[in-house]
N, C-alpha and C positions, 0 to 999 in steps of 0.2 A: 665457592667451593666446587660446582659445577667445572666451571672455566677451567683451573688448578688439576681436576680429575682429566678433564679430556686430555689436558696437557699430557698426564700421566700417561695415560694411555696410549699418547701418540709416541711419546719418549718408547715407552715398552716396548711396540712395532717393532720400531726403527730399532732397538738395541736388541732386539731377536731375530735379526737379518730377517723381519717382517713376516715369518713363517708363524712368529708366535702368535698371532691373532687367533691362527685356526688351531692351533695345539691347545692354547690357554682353555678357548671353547672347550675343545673335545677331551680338556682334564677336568677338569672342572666337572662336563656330561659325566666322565668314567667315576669321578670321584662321589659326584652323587647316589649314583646306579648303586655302588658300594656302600652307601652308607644306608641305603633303601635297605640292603639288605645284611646289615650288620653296623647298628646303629652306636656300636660304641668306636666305631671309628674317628680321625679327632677332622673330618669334613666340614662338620657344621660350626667348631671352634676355629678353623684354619679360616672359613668364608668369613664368619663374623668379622675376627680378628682386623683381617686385608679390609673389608667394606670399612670397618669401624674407622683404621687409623685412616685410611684416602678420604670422610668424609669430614672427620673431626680434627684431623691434622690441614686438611685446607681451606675449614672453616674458622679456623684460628690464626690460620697464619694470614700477615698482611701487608706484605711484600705483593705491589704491582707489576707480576711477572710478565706481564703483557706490553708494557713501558720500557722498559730495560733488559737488555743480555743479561746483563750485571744480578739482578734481582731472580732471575732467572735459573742459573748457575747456582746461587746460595740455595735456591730456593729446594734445587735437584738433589743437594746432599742431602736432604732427608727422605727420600725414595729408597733409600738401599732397603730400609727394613719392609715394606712391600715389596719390593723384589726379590726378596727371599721367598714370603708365600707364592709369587707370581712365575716365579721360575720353576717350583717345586710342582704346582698346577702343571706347565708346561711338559715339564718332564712326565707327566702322570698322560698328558696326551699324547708323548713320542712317543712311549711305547706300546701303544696298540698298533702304530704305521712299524715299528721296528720289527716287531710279530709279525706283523702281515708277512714283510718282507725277509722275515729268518733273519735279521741282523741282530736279534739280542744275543749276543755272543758276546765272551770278549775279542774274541780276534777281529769282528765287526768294530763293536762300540771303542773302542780306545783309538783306530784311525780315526775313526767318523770326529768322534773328538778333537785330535789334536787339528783334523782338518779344517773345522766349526772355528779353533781359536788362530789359529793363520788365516781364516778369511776373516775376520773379525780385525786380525793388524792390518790387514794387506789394505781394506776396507778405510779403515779410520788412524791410519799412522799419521799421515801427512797432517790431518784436523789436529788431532791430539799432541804432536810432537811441540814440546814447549823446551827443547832442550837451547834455543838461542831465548829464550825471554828472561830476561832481567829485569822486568817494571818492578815489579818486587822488590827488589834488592836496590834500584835507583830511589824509589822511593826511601827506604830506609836511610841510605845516603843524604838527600835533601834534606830530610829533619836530624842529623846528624854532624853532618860538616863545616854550618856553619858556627855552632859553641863554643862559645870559650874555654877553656880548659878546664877539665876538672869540673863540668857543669852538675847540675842536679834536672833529668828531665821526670817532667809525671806524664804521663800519654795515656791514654783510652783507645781502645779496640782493638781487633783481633790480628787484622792487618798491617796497622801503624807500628804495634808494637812487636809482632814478632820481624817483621823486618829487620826491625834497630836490634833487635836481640839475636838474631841471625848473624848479624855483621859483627857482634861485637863476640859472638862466642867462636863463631866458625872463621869468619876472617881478620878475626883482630883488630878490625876496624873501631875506631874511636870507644877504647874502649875504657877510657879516663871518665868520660861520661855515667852518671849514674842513674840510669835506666828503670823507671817506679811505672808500674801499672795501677794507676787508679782506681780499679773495679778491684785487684787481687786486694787493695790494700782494704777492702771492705770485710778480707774473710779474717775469722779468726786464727787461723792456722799461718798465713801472712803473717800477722801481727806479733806472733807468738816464735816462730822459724825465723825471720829474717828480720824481727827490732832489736833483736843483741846485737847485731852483724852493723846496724845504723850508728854504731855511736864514733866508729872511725871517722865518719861524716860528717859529725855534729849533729846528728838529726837524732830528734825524740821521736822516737816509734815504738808503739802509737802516743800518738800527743792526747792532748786533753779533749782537744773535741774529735779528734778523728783517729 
């Protein structure tokens, strides 16, 4: 959990053009000082909240992000929702430097803004840009083109299968194939929405034991 939090933190830096270190601080100070003195502010449920999910969110999860990019990456999409308390701290510490400096204005704050999110592209375009990558979509391909006609596939996971579901809704790629996700065919809403739809197939859905 430690490991996983530092991580956090280091991501946070780096995704606040690193100034956030000392604003998170100095919201965080402001936020307390505030709540010293008007204690039904919602301070001590926002810290909770943030402490609570980074300690119990990376003491559960068990993905070796330290091993792999890959584990890594998965690992980040569940930071947004700390991100949210943690950017909202932040903004709680911009603006006593905005004060200082008379920029809490709008005619201030909305360049300062738009400025913040253009150095923020100009910064991480090139990293970010995935507009030539197709492993994605290759992949789908591979477990798709060699079938026989008219196959029946069952696949697992999140990857595997939106792939193939990708290609066969958006580019009409082999779409004679019949495309089952294993996990969906556990719910009951599955079973119940799309076993009528089975019997052009021949298929019993759901069958006796499944």
């Amino acid at each position: 959990a430690l490991l996983a939090t530092l991580r956090y933190l280091k991501e946070f830096v780096s995704d606040s053009l690193y100034i956030g270190a000392i604003l998170i601080v100095s919201g965080i100070g402001s936020a307390a000082i505030a709540h010293r003195k008007d204690p039904s502010s919602p301070f001590l449920v926002m810290t909770l909240s943030w402490v609570t999910y980074l300690l119990v969110f990376h003491s559960l999860s068990n993905l070796p992000i330290d091993k792999l990019p890959l584990f890594l990456g998965i690992h980040m999409r569940f930071w947004m929702q700390p991100h949210l308390i943690s950017f909202i701290f932040l903004g709680l510490g911009l603006k006593p430097f905005l004060n200082l400096f008379s920029l809490w204005r709008k005619a201030a704050v909305i360049p300062l803004v738009i400025l913040l999110i253009a150095l923020q592209v100009g910064l991480n375009y090139k990293t970010m840009d995935q507009s030539k990558n197709d492993h994605v979509m290759e992949l789908g391909k591979a477990h798709l083109q060699n079938l026989p006609p008219n196959s029946i596939l069952i696949s697992q996971g999140d990857m595997v299968t939106n792939s193939m579901r990708y290609l066969q809704r958006c580019e009409k790629y082999r779409d004679d194939v019949l495309l089952l996700d294993e996990t969906m065919m556990t719910y009951k809403w599955m079973r119940e929405r799309q076993g009528p739809h089975m019997k052009k197939w021949n298929i019993q859905f759901p069958n006796q034991y499944h």
